[in-house]
VMD Tcl script that builds the backbone (N, CA, C; Angstrom):
set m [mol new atoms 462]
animate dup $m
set s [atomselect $m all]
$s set {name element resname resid chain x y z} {
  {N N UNK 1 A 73.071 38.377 0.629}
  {CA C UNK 1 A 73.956 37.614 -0.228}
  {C C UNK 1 A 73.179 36.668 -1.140}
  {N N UNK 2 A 72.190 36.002 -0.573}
  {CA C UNK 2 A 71.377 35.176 -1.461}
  {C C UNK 2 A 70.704 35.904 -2.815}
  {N N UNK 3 A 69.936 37.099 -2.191}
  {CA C UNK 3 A 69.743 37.906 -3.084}
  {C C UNK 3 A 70.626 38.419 -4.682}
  {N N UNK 4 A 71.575 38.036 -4.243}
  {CA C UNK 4 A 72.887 38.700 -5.509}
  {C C UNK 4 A 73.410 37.315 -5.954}
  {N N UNK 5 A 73.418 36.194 -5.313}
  {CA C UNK 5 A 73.602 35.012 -6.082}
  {C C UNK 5 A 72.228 34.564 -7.096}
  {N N UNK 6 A 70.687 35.043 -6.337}
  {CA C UNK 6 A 69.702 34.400 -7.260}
  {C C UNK 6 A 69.421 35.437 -8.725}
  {N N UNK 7 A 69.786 36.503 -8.306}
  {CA C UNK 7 A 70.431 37.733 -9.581}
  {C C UNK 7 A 71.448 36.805 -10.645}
  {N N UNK 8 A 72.405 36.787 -10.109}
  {CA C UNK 8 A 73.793 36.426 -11.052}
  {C C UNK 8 A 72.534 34.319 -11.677}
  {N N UNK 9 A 71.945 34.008 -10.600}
  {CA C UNK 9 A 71.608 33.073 -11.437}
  {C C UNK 9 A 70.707 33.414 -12.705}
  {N N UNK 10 A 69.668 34.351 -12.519}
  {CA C UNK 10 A 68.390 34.288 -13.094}
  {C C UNK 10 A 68.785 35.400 -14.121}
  {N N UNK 11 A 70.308 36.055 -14.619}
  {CA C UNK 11 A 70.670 36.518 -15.392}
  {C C UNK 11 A 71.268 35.790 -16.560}
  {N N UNK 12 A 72.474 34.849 -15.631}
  {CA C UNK 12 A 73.504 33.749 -16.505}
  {C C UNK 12 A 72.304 32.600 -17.462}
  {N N UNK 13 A 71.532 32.121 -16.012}
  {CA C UNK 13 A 70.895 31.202 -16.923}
  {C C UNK 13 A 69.655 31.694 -18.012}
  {N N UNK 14 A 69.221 32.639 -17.779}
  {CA C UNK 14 A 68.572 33.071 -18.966}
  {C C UNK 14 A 69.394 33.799 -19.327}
  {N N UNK 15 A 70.656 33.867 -19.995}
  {CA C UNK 15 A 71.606 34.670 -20.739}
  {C C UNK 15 A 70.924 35.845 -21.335}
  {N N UNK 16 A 71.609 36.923 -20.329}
  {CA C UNK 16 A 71.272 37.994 -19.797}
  {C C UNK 16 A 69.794 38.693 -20.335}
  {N N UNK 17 A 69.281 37.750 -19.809}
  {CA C UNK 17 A 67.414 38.002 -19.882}
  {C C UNK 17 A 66.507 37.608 -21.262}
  {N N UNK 18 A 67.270 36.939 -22.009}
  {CA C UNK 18 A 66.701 36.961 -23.096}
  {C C UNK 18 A 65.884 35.437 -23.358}
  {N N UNK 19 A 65.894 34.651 -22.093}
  {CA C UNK 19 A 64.861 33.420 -22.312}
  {C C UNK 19 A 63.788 34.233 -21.614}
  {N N UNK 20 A 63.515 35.182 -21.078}
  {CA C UNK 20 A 62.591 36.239 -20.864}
  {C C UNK 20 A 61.330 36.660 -22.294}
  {N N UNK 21 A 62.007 36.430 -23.371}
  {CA C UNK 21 A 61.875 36.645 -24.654}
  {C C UNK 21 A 59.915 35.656 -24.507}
  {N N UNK 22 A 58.902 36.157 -25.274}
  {CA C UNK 22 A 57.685 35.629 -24.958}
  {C C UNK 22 A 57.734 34.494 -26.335}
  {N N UNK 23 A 58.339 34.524 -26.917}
  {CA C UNK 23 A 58.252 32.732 -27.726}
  {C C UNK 23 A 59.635 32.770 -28.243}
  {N N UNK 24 A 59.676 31.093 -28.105}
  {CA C UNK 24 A 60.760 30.778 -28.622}
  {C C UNK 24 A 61.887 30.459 -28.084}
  {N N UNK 25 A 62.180 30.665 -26.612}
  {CA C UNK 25 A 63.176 31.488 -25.842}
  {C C UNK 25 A 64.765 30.697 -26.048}
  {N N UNK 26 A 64.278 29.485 -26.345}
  {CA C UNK 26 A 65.776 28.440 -26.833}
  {C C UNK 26 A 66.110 28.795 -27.990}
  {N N UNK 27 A 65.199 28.787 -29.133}
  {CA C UNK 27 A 65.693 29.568 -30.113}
  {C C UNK 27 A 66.523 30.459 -30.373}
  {N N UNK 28 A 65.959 31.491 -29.167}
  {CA C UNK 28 A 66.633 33.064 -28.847}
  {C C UNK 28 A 68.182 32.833 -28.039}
  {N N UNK 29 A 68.178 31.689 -27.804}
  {CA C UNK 29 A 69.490 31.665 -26.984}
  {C C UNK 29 A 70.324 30.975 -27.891}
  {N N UNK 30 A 69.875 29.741 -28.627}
  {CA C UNK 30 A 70.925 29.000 -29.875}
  {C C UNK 30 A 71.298 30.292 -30.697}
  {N N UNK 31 A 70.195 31.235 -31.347}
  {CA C UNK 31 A 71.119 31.916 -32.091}
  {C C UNK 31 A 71.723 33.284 -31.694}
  {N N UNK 32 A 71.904 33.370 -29.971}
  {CA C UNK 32 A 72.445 34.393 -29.490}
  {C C UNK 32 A 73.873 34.039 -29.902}
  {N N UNK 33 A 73.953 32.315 -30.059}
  {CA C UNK 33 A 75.438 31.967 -29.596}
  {C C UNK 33 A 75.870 31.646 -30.819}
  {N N UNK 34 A 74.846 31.322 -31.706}
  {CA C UNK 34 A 75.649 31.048 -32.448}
  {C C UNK 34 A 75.889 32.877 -33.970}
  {N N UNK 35 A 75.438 33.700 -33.732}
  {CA C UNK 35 A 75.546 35.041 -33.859}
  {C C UNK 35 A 76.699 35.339 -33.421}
  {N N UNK 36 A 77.034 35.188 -32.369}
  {CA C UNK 36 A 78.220 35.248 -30.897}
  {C C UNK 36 A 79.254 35.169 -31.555}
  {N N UNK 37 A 79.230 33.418 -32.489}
  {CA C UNK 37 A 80.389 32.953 -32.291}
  {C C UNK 37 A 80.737 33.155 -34.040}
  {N N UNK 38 A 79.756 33.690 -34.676}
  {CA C UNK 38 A 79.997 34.032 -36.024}
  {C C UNK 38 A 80.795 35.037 -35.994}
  {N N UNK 39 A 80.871 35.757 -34.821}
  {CA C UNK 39 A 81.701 37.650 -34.730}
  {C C UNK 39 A 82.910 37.754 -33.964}
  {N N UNK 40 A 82.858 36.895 -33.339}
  {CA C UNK 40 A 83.873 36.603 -32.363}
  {C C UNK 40 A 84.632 35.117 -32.882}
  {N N UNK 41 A 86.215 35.813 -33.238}
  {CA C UNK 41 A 86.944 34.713 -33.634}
  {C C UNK 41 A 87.181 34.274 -32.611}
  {N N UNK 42 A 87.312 32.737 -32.165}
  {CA C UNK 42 A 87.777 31.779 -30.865}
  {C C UNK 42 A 88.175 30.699 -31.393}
  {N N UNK 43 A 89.878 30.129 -31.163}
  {CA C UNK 43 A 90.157 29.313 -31.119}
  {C C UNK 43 A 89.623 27.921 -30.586}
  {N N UNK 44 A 89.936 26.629 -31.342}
  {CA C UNK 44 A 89.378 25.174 -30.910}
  {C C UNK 44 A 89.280 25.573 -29.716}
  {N N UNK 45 A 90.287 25.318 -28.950}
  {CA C UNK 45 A 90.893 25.319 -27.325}
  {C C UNK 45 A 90.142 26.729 -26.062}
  {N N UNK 46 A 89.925 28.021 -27.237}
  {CA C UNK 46 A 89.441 28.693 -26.092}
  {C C UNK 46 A 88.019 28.354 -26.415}
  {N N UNK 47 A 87.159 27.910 -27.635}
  {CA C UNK 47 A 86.010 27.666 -27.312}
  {C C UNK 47 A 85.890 26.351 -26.331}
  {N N UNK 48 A 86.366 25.578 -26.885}
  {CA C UNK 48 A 86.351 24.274 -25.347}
  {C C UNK 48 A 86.025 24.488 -24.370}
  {N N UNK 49 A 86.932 25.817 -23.626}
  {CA C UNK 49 A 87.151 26.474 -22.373}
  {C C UNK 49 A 85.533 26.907 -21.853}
  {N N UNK 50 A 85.624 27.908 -23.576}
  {CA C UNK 50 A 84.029 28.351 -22.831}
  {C C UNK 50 A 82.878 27.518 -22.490}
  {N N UNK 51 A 83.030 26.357 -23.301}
  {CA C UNK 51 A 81.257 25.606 -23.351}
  {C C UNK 51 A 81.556 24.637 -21.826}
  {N N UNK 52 A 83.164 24.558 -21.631}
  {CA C UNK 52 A 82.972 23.773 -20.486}
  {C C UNK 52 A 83.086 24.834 -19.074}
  {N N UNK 53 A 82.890 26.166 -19.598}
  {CA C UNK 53 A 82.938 26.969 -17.928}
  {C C UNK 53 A 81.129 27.258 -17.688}
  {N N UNK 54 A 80.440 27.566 -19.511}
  {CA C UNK 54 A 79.555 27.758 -19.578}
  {C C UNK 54 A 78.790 26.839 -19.113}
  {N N UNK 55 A 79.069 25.527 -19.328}
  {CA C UNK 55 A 78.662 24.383 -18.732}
  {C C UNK 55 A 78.071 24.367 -17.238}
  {N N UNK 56 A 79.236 24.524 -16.340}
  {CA C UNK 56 A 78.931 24.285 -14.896}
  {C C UNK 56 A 78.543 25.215 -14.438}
  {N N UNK 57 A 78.500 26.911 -15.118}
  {CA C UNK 57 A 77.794 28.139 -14.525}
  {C C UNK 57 A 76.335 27.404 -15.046}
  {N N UNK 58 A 76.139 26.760 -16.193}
  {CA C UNK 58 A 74.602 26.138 -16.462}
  {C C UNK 58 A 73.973 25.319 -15.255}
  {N N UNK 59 A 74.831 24.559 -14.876}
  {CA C UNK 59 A 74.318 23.593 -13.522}
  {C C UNK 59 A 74.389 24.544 -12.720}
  {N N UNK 60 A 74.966 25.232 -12.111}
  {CA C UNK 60 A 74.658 26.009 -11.066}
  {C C UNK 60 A 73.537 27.024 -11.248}
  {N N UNK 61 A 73.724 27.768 -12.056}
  {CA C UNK 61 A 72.578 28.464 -12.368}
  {C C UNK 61 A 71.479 28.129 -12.413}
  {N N UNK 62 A 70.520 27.052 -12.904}
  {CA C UNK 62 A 69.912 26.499 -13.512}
  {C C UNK 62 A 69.358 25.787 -12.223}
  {N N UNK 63 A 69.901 24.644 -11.664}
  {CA C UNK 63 A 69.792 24.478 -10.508}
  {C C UNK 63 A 69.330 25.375 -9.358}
  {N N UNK 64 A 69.855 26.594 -9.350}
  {CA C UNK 64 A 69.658 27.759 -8.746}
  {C C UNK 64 A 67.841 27.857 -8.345}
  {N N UNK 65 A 67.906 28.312 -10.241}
  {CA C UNK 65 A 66.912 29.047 -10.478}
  {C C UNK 65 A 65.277 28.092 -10.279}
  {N N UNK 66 A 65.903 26.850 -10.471}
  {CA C UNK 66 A 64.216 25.580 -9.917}
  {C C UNK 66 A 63.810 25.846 -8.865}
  {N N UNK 67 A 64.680 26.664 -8.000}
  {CA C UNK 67 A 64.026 27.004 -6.881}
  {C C UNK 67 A 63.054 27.875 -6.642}
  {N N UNK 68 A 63.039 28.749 -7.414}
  {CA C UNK 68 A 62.722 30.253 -7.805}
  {C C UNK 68 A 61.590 29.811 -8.697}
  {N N UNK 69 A 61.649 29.320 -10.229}
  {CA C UNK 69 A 61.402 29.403 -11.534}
  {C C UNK 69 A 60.299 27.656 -11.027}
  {N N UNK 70 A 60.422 26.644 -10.576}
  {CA C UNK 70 A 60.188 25.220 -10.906}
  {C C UNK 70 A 61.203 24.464 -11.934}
  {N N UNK 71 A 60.581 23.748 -12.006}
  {CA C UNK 71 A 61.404 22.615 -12.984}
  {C C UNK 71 A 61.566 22.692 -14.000}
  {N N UNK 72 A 62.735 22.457 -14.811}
  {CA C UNK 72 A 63.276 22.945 -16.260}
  {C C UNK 72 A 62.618 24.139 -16.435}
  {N N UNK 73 A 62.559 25.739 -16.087}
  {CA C UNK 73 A 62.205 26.773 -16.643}
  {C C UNK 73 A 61.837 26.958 -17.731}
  {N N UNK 74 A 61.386 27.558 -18.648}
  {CA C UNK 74 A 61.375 27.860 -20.162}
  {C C UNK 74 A 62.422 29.250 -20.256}
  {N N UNK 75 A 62.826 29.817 -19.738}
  {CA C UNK 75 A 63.070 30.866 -19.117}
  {C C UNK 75 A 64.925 30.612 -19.265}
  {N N UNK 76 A 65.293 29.257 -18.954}
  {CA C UNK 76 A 66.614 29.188 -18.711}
  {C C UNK 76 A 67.175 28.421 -20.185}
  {N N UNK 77 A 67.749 29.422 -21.327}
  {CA C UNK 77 A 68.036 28.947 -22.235}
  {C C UNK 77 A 69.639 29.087 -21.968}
  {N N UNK 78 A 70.761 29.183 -21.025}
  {CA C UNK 78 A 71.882 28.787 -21.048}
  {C C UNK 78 A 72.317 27.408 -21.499}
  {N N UNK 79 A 71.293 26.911 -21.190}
  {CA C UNK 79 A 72.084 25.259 -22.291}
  {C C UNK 79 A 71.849 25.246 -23.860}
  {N N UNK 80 A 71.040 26.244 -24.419}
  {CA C UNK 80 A 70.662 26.156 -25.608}
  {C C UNK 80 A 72.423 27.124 -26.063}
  {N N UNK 81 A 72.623 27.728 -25.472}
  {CA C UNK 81 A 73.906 28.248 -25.490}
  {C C UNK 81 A 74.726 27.655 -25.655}
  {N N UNK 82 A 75.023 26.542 -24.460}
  {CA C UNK 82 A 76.002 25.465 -24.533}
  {C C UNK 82 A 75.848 24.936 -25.635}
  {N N UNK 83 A 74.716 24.120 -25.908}
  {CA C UNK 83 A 74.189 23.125 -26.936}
  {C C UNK 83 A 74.812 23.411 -28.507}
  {N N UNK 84 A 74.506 24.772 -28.883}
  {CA C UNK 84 A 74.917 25.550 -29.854}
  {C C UNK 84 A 76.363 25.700 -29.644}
  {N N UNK 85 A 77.037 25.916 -28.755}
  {CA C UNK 85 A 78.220 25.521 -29.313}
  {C C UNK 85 A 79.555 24.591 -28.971}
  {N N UNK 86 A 78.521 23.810 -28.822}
  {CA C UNK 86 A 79.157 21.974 -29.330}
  {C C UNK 86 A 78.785 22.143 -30.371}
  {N N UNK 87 A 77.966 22.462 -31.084}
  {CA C UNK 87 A 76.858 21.808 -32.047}
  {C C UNK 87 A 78.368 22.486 -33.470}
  {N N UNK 88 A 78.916 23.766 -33.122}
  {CA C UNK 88 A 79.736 24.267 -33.813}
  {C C UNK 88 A 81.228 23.666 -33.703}
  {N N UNK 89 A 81.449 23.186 -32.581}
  {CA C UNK 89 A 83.047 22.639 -32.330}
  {C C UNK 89 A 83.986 22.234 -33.182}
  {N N UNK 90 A 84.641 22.504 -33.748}
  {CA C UNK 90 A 85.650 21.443 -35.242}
  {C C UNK 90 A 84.851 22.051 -36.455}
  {N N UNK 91 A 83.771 22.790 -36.684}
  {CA C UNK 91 A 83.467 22.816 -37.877}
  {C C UNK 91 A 84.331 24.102 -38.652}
  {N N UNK 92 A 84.172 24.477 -40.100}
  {CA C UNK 92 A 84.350 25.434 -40.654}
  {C C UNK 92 A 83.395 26.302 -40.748}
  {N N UNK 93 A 84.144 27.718 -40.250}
  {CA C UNK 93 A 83.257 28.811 -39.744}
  {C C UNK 93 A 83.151 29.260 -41.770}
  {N N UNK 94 A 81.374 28.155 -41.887}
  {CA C UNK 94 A 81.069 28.934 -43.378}
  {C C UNK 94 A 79.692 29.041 -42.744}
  {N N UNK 95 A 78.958 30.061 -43.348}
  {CA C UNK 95 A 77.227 30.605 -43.336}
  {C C UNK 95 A 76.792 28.745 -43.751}
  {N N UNK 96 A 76.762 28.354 -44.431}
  {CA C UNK 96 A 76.184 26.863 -44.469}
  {C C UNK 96 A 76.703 25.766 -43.634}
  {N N UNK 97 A 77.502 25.810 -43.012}
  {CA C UNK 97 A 77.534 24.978 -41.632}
  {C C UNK 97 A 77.211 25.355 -40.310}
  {N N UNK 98 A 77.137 27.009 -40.249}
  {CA C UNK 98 A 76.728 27.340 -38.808}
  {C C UNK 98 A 74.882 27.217 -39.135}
  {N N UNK 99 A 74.653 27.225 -40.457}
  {CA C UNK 99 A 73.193 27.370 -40.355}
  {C C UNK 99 A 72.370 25.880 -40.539}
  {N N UNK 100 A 73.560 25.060 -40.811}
  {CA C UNK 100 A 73.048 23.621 -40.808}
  {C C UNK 100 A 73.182 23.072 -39.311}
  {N N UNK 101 A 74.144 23.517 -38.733}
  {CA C UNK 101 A 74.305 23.157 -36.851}
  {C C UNK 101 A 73.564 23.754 -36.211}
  {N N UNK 102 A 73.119 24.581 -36.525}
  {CA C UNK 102 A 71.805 25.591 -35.844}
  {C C UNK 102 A 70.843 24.589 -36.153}
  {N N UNK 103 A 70.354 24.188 -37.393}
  {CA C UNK 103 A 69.055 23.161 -37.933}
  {C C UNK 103 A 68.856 22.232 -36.908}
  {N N UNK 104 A 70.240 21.793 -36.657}
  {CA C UNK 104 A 70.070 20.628 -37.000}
  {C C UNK 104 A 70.373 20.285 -35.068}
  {N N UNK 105 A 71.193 21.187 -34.445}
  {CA C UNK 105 A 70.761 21.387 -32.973}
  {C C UNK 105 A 69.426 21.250 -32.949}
  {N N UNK 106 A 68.629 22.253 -33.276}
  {CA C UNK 106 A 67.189 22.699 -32.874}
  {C C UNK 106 A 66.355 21.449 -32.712}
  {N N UNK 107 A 66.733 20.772 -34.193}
  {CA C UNK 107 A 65.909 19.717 -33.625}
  {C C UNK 107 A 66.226 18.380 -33.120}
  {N N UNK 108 A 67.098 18.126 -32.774}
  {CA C UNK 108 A 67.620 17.356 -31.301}
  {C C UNK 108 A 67.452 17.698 -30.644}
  {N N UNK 109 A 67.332 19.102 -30.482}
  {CA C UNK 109 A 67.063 19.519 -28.489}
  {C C UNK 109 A 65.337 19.293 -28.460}
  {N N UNK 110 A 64.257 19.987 -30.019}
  {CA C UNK 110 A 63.227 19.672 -29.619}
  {C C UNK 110 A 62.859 18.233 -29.452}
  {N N UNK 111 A 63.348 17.100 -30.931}
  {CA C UNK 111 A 63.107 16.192 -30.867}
  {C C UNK 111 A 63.144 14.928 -29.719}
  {N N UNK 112 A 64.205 15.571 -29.067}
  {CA C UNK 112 A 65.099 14.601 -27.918}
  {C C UNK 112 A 65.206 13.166 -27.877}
  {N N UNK 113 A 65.863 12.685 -29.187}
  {CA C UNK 113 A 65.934 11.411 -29.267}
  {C C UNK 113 A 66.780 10.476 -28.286}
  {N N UNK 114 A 67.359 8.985 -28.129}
  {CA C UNK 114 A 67.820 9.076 -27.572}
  {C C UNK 114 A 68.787 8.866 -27.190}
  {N N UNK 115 A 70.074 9.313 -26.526}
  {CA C UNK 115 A 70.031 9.269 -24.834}
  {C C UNK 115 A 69.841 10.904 -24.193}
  {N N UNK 116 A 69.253 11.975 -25.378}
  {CA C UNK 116 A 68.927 12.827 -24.883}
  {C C UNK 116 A 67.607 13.284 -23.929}
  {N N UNK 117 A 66.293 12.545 -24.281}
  {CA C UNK 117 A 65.608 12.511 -23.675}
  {C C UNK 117 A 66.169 11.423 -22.121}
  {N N UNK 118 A 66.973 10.925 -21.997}
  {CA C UNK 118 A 67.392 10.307 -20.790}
  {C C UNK 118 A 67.801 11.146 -20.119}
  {N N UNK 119 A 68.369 12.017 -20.727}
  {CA C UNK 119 A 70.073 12.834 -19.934}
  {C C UNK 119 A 68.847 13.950 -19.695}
  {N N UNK 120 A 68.091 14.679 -19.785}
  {CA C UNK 120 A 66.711 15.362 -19.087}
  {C C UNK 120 A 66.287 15.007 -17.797}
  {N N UNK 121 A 66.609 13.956 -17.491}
  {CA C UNK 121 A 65.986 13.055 -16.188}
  {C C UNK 121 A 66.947 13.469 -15.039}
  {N N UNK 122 A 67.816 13.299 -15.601}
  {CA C UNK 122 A 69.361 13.798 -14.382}
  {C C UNK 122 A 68.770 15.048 -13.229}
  {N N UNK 123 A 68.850 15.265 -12.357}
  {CA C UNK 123 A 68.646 16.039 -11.149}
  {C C UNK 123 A 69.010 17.362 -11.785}
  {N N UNK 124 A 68.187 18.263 -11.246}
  {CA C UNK 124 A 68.131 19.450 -11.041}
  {C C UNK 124 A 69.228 20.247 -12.320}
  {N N UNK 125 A 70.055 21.199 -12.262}
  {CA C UNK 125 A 70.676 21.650 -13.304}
  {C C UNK 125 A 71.199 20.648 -14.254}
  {N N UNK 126 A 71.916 19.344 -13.618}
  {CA C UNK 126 A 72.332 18.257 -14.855}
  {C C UNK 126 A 71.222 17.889 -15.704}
  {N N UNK 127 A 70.426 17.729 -15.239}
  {CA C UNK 127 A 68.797 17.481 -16.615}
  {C C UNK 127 A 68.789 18.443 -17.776}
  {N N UNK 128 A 68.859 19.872 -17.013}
  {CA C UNK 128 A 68.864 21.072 -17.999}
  {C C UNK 128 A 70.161 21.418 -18.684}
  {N N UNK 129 A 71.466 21.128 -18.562}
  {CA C UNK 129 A 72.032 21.667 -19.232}
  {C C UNK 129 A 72.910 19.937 -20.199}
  {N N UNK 130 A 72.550 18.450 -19.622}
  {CA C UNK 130 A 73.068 17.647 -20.074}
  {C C UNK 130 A 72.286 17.204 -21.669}
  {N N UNK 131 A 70.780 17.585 -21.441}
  {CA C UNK 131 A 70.151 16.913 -22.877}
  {C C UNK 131 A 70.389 18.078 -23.931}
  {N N UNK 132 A 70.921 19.445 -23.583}
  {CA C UNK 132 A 71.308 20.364 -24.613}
  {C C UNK 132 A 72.809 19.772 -24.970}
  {N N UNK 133 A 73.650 19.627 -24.061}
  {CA C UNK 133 A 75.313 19.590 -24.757}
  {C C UNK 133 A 74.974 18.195 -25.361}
  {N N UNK 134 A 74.159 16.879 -24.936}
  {CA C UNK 134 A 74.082 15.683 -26.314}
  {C C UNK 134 A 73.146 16.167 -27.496}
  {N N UNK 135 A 72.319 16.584 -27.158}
  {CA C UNK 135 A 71.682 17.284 -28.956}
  {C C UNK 135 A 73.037 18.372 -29.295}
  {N N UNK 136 A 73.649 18.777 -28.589}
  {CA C UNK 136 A 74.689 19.453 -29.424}
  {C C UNK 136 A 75.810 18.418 -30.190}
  {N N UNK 137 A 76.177 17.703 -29.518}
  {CA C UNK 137 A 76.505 16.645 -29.682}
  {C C UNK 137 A 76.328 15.972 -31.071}
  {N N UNK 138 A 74.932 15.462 -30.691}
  {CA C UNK 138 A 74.450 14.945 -32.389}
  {C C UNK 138 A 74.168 15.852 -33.360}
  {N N UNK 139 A 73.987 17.531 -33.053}
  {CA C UNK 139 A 73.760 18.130 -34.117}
  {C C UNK 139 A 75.338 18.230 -34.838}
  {N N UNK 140 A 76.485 18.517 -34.212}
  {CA C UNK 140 A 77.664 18.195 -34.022}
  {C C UNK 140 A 78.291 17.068 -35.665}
  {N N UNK 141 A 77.983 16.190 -35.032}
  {CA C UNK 141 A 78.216 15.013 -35.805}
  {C C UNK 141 A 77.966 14.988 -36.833}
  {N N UNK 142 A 76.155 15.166 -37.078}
  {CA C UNK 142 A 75.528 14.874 -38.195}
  {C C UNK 142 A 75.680 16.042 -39.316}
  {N N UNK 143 A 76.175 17.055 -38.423}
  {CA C UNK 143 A 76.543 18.552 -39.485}
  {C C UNK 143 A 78.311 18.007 -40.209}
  {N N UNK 144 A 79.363 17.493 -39.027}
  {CA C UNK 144 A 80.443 17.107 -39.523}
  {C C UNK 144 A 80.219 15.989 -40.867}
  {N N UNK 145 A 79.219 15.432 -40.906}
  {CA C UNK 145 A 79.047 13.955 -41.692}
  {C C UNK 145 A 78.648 14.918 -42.867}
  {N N UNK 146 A 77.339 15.635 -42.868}
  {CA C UNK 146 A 77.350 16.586 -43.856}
  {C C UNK 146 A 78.377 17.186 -44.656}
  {N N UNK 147 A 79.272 17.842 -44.145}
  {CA C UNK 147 A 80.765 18.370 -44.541}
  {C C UNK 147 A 81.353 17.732 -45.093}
  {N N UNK 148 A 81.670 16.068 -44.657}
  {CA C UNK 148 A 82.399 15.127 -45.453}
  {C C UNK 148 A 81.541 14.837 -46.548}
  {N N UNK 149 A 80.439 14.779 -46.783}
  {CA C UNK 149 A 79.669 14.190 -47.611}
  {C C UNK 149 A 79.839 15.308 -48.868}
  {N N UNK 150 A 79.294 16.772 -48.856}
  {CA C UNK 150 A 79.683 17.553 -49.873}
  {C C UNK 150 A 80.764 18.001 -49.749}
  {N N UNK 151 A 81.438 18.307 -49.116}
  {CA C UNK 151 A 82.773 19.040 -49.314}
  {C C UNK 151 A 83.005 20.174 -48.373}
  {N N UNK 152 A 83.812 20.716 -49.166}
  {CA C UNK 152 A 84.793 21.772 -48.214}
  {C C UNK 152 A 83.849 22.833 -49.023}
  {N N UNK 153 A 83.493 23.112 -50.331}
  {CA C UNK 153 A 83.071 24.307 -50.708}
  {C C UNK 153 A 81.853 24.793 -50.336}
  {N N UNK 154 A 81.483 24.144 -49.540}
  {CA C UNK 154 A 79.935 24.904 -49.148}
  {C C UNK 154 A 80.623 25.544 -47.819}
}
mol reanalyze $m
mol bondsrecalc $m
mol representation Tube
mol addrep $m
C-alpha cells in the first residue's frame, strides 16, 4: 500500500513526471498550467475548486515525497501549478495577460520577496506549496494592476 501511495505522490507532485524534466522543471510546470488553462474553459468558481484541491494534494504529496526526494525537491513542481493559477484568477483570458502572469509569477517564485521567502520555512509540504500560491498571489495582483493601468484592449 505504501508503495502505490509514494507512486500517486511522486506522480501528482511532479505533475505527471514532468519536474523530471533536466532544466527548468518549475518553469515546465507554470506553463503546463498555464497552457492547461488557456484550452480548457473553467469557470471563476470551478477554477477556485481546482487550485484549492490542487493545493492540499500539493501538501500531501510533496510532504510525501521529502521523504523519498529530501527537502523542497526540484523535482516537485505541483506548486508551480498552483502558483500559476492564482497567478491567473479574475483575469481576462487574453495572450497578454496570461503571458504577463506567467512573467510575472516566475519571478516571485524565483525572486521570493517578502512574505514569500517566509512562507518557504513552513514544515514539510506547507513550505513547498505556500511560497508558490503567495508569488501567485503577487504575480496575481501586479498583473490585475497592469490591466487597470492599460486597459481592457490588450
Amino acid at each position: 500500500m505504501d508503495h502505490t501511495k509514494d507512486f500517486a505522490a511522486k506522480l501528482s507532485s511532479s505533475t505527471f513526471g514532468s519536474g523530471f524534466f533536466p532544466v527548468a522543471p518549475g518553469t515546465i510546470g507554470a506553463a503546463i498550467a498555464v497552457a492547461g488553462l488557456w484550452f480548457v474553459e473553467l469557470s471563476t468558481w470551478m477554477l477556485s475548486g481546482c487550485i484549492v484541491i490542487l493545493f492540499f494534494l500539493g501538501v500531501w504529496a510533496s510532504t510525501r515525497v521529502e521523504k523519498i526526494w529530501g527537502a523542497d525537491p526540484g523535482r516537485v513542481n505541483l506548486d508551480e501549478v498552483v502558483g500559476m493559477m492564482v497567478s491567473v484568477l479574475f483575469l481576462p483570458k487574453t495572450l497578454t495577460m496570461y503571458a504577463g502572469a506567467f512573467l510575472f509569477f516566475r519571478i516571485f517564485d524565483i525572486a521570493k520577496p517578502f512574505p514569500v521567502n517566509r512562507a518557504e520555512r513552513l514544515r514539510a509540504g506547507w513550505g513547498i506549496m505556500m511560497d508558490d500560491l503567495i508569488a501567485g498571489i503577487y504575480a496575481n495582483l501586479i498583473t490585475q494592476l497592469f490591466f487597470r493601468l492599460i486597459g481592457p484592449h490588450v
